[in-house]
Backbone as JSON, one array per atom type, in Angstrom:
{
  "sequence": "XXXXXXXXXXXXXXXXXXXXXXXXXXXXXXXXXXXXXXXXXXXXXXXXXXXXXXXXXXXXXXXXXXXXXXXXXXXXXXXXXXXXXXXXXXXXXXXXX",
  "N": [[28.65, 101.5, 56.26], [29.55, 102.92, 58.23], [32.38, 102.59, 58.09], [32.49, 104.66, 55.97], [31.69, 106.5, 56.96], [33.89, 107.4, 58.56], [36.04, 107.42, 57.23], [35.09, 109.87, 55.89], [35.06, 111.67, 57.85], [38.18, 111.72, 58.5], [39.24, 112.22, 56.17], [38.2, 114.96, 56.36], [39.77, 116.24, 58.35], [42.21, 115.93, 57.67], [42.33, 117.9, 55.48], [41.87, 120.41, 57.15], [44.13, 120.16, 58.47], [46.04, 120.65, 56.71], [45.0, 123.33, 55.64], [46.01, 124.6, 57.98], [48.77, 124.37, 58.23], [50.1, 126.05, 55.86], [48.99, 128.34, 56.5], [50.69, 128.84, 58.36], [52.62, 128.44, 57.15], [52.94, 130.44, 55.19], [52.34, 132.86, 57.24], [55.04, 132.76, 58.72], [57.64, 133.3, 56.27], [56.1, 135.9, 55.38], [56.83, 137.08, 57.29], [60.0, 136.83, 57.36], [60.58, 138.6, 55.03], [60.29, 141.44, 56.04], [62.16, 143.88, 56.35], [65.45, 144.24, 58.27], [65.31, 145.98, 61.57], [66.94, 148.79, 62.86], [67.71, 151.16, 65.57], [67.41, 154.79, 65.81], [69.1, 157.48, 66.44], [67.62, 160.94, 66.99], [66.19, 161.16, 64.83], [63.07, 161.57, 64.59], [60.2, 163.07, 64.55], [58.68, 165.34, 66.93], [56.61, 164.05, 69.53], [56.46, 161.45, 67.58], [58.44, 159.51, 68.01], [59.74, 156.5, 68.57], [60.96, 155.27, 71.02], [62.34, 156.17, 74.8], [62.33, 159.14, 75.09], [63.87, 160.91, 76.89], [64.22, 163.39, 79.69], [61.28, 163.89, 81.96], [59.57, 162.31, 79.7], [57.86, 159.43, 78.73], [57.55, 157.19, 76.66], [56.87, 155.97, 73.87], [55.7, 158.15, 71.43], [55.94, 160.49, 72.89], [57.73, 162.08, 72.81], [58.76, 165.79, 72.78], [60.21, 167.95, 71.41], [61.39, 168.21, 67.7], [63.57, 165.88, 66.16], [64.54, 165.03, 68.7], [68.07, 164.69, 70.35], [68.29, 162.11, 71.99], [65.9, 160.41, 71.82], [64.56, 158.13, 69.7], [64.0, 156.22, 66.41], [62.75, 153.51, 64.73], [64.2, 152.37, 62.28], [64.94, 150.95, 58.4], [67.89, 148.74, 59.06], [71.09, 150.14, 58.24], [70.56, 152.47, 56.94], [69.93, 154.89, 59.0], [72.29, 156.22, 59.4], [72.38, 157.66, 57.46], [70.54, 159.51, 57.05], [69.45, 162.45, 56.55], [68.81, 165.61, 58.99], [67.54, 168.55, 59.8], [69.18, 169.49, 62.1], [71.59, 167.99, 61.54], [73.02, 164.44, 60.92], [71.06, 161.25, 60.88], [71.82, 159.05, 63.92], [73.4, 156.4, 65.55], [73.66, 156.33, 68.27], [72.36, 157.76, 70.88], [72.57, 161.25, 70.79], [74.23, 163.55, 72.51], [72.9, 166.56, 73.78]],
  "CA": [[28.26, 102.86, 56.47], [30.22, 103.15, 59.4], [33.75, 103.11, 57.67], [32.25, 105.78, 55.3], [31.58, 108.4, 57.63], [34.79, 107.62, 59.75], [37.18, 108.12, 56.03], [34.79, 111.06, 55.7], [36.03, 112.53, 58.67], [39.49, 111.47, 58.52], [39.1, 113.56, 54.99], [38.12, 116.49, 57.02], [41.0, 116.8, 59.5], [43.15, 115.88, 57.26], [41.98, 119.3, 54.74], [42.04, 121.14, 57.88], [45.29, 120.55, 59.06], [46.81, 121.65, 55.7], [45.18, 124.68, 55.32], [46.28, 125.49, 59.12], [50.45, 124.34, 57.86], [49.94, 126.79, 54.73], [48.57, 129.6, 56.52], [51.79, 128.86, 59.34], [53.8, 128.84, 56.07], [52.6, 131.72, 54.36], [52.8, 133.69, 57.99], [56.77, 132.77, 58.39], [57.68, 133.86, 54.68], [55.64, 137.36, 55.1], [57.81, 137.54, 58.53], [61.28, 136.97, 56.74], [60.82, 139.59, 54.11], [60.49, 141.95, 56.33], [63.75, 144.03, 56.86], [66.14, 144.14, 59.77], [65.32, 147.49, 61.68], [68.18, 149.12, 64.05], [67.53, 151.97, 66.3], [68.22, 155.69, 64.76], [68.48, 158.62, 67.23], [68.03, 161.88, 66.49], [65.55, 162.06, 63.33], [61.98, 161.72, 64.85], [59.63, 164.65, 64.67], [57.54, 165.57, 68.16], [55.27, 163.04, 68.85], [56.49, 160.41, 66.32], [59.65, 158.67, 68.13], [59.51, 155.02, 69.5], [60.96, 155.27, 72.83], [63.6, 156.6, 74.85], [62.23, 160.55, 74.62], [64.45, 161.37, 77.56], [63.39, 163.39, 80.69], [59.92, 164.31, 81.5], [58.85, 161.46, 78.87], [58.09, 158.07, 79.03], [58.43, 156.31, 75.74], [56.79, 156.0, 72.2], [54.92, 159.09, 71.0], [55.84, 161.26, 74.03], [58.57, 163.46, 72.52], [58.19, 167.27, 72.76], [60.85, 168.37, 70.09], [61.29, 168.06, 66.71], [65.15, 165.59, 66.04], [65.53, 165.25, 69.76], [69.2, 162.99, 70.5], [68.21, 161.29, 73.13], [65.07, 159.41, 71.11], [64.88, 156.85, 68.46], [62.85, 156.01, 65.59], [63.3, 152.21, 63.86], [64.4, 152.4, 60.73], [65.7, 149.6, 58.42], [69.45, 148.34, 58.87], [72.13, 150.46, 57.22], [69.87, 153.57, 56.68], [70.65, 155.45, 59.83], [73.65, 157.28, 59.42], [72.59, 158.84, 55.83], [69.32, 160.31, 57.24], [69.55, 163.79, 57.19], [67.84, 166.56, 59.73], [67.91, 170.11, 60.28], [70.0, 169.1, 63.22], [72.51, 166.7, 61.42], [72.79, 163.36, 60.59], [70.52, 160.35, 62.0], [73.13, 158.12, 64.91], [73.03, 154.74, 66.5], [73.93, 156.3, 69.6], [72.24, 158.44, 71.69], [73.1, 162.22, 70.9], [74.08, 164.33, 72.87], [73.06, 168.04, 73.54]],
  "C": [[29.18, 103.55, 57.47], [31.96, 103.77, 59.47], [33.94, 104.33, 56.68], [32.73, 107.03, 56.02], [33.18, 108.54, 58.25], [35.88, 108.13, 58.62], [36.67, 109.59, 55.97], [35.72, 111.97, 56.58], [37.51, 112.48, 58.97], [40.0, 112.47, 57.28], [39.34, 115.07, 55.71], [38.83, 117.24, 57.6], [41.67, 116.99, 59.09], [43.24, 117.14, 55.84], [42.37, 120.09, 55.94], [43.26, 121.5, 58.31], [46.13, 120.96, 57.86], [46.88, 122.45, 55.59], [45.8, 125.3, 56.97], [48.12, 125.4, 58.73], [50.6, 125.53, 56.65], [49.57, 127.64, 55.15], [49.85, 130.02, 57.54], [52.65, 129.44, 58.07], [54.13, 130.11, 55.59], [52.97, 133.07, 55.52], [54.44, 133.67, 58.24], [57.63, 133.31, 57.26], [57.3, 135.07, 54.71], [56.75, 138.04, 56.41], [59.28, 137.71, 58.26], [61.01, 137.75, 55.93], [60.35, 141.11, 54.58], [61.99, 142.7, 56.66], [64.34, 144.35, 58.11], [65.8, 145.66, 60.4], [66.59, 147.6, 62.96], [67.03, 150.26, 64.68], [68.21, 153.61, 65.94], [67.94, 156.45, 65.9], [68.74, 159.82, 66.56], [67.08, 162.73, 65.08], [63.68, 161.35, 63.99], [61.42, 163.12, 65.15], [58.43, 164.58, 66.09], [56.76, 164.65, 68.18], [55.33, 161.6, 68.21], [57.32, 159.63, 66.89], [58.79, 157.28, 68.77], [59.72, 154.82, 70.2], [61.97, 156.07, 73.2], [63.47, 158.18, 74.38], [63.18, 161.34, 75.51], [63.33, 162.12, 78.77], [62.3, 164.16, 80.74], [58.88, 163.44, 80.09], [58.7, 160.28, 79.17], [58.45, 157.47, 78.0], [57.84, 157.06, 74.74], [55.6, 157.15, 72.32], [55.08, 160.43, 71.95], [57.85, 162.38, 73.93], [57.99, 164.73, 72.15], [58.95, 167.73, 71.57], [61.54, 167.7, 69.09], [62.79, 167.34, 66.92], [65.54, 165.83, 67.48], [66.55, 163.94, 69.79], [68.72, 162.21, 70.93], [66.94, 160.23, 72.64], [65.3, 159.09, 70.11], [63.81, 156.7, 67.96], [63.63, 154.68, 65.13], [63.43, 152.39, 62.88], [65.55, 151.5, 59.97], [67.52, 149.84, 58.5], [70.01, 149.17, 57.96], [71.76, 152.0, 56.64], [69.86, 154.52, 57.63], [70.88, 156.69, 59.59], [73.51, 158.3, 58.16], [71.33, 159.64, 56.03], [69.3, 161.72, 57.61], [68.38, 164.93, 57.78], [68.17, 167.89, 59.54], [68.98, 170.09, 61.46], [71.3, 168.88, 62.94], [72.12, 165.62, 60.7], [71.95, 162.5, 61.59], [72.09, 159.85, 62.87], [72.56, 157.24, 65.58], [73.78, 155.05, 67.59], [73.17, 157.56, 69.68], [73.18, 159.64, 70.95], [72.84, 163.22, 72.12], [73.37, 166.13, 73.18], [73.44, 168.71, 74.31]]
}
């Protein structure tokens, strides 16, 4: 009876720790098909940027105007530079004004 219960539970751990490697798996895999993001300045609207609003701001959500240079929105790798504003183009640097 004794070696029963103890396979039982040796069963049990050994279900458990699979589904915990398969849910690791499945989270790594949803994490790689994500795409690379850079840093775009220049095309966030009031409100909307991710950091870096310049002065009188602190970071993410705390821009006052619409395509200011000096903040950044993430947007994936390679997509950037073709983003067009009323302003211009997006830039991976800091614009000036």
């Amino acid at each position: 009876m004794e070696s029963r219960s103890l396979a039982v539970a040796a069963f049990t751990l050994a279900a458990l720790a699979s589904g915990v490697a398969q849910a690791q798996d499945k989270k790594d895999k949803a994490m790689d098909s994500r795409p690379a993001m850079e840093k775009c300045y220049g095309v966030a609207l009031a409100g909307k940027n991710d950091c870096a609003a310049g002065p009188g701001t602190s970071c993410a959500g705390t821009s006052k105007v619409d395509y200011q240079g000096s903040d950044w929105k993430s947007v994936p790798v390679g997509t950037c530079t073709g983003i067009k504003t009323p302003k211009g183009m997006g830039s991976l640097q800091p614009i000036k004004s």
